[in-house]
DRENSELUM-546841 format. One record per atom (N, C-alpha, C): residue number from 0; residue in three letters; atom name; x, y, z. Coordinates in pm, whole numbers, m for minus. Layout:
REM residues N
  num  residuo  atomo      px      py      pz
  NUM      ALA     CA       X       Y       Z
...
//
This chain:
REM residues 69
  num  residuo  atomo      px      py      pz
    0      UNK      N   15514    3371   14641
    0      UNK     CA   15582    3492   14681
    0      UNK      C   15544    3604   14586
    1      UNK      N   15502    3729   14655
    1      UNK     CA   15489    3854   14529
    1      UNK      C   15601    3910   14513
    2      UNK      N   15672    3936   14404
    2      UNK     CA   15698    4005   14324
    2      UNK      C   15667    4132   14245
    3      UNK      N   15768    4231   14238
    3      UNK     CA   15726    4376   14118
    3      UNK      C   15820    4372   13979
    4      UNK      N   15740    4426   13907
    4      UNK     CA   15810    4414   13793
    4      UNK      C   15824    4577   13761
    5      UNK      N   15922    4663   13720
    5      UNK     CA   15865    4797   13726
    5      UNK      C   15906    4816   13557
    6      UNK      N   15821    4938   13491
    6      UNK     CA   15865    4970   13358
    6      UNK      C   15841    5141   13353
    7      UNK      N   15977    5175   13265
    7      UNK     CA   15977    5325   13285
    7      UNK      C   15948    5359   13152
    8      UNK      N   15886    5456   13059
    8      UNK     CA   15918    5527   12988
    8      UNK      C   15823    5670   12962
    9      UNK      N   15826    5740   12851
    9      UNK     CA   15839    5850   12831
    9      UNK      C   15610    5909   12769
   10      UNK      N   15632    5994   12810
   10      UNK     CA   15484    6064   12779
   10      UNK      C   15445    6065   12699
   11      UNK      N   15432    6026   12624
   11      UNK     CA   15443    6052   12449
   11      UNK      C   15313    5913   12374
   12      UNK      N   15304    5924   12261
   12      UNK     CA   15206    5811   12194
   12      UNK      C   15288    5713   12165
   13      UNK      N   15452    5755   12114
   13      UNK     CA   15499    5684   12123
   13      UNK      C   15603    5556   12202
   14      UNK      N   15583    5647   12301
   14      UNK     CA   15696    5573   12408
   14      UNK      C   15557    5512   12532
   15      UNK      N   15452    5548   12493
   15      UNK     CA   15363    5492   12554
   15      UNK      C   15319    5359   12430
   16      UNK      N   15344    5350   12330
   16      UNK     CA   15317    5197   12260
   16      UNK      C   15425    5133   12279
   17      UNK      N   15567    5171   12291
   17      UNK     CA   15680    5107   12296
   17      UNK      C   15677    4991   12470
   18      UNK      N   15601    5128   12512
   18      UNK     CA   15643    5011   12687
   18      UNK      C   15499    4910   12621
   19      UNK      N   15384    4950   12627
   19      UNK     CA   15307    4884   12605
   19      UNK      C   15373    4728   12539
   20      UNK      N   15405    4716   12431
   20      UNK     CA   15489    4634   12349
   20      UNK      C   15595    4564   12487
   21      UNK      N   15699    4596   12548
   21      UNK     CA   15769    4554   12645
   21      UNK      C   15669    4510   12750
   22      UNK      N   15560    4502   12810
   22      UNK     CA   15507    4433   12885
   22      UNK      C   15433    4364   12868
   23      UNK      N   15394    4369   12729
   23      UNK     CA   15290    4236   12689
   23      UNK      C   15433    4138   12632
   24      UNK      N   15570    4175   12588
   24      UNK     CA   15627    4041   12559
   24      UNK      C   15676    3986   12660
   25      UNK      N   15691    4073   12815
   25      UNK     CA   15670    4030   12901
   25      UNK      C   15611    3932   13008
   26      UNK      N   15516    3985   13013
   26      UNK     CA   15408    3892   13025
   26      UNK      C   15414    3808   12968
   27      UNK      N   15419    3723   12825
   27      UNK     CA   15379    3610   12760
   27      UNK      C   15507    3549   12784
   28      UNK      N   15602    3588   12777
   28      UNK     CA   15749    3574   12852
   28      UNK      C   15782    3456   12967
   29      UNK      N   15685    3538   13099
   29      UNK     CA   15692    3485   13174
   29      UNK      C   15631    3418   13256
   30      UNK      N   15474    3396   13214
   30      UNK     CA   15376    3353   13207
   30      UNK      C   15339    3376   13356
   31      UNK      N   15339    3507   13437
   31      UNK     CA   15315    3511   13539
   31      UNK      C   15159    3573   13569
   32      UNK      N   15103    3536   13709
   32      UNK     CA   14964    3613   13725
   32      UNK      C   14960    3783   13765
   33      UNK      N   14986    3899   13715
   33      UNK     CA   14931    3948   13772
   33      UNK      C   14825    3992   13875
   34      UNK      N   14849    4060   14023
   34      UNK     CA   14773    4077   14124
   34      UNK      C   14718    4224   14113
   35      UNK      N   14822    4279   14095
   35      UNK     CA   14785    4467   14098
   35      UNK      C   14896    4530   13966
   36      UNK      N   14877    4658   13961
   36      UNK     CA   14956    4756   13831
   36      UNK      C   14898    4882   13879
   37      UNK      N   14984    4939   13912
   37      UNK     CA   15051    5063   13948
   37      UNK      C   15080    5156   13860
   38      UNK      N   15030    5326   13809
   38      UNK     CA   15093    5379   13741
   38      UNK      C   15122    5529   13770
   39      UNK      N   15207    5582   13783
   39      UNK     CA   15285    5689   13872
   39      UNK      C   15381    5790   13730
   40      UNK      N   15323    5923   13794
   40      UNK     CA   15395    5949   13673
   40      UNK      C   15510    6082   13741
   41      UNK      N   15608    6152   13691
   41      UNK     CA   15718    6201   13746
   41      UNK      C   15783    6282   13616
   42      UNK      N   15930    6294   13647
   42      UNK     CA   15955    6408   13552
   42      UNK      C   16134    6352   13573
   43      UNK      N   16203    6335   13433
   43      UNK     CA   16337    6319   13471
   43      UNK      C   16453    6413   13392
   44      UNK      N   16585    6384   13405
   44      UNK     CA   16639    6499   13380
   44      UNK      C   16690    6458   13194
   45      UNK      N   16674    6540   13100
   45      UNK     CA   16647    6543   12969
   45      UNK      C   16792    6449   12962
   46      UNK      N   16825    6374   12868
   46      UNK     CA   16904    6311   12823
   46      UNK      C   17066    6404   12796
   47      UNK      N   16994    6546   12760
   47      UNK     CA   17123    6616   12696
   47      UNK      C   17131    6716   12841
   48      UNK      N   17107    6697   12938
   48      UNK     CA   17071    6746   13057
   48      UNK      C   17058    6910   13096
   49      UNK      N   16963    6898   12990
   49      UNK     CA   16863    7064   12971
   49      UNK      C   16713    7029   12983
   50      UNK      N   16684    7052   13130
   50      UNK     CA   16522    7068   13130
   50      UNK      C   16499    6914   13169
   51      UNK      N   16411    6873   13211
   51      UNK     CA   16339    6769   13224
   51      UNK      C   16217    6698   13134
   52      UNK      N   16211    6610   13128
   52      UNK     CA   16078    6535   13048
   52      UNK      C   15991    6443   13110
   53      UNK      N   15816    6509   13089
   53      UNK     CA   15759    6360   13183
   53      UNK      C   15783    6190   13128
   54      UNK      N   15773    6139   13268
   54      UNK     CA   15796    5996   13259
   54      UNK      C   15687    5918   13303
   55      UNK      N   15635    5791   13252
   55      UNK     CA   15540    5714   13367
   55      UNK      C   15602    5608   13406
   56      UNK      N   15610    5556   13517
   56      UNK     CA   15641    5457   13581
   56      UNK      C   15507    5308   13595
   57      UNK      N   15521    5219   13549
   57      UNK     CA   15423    5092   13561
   57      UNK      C   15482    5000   13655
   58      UNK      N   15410    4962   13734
   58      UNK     CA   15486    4870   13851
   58      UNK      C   15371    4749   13803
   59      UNK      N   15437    4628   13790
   59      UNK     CA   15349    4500   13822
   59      UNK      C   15359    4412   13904
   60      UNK      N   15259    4417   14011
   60      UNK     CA   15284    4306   14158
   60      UNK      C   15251    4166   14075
   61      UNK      N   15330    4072   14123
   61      UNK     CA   15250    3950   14067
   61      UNK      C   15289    3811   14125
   62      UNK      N   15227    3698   14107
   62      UNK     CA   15272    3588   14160
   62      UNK      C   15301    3481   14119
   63      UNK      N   15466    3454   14086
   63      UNK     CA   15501    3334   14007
   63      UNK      C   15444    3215   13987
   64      UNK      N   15414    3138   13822
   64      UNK     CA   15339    3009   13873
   64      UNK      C   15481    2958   13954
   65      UNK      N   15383    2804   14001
   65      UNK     CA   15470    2695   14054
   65      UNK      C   15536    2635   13965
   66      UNK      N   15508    2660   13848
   66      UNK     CA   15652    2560   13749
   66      UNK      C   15782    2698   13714
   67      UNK      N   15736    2809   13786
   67      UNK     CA   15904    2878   13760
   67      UNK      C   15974    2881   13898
   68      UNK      N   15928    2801   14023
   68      UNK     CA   15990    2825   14153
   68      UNK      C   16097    2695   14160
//
């Protein structure tokens, strides 16, 4: 069965190593195959809700082994 895995964060060097970091412990996590990865980027509303900040969105399609079904 495919599956998405999606991961959000922020434009930056740093919030681009931080997801980086969250989907590789991911991955080793869950020992699944990736099929496809998706990356989409957008704009959300600032935390202190003045102005907006870009965001990227990572989607991972993938397909569970048979020892997690």
């Amino acid at each position: 069965m495919t599956k998405v895995q999606s991961f959000i964060g922020k434009v930056s060097i740093g919030g681009l190593q931080q997801m980086d970091v969250q989907i590789n412990d991911w991955l080793k996590r869950s020992k699944i195959k990736p099929t496809f990865i998706g990356q989409s980027f957008g704009s959300d509303i600032h935390h202190d809700g003045r102005g907006s900040e870009p965001i990227i969105v990572v989607t991972v399609w993938y397909e569970e082994n048979e020892s997690h079904l």
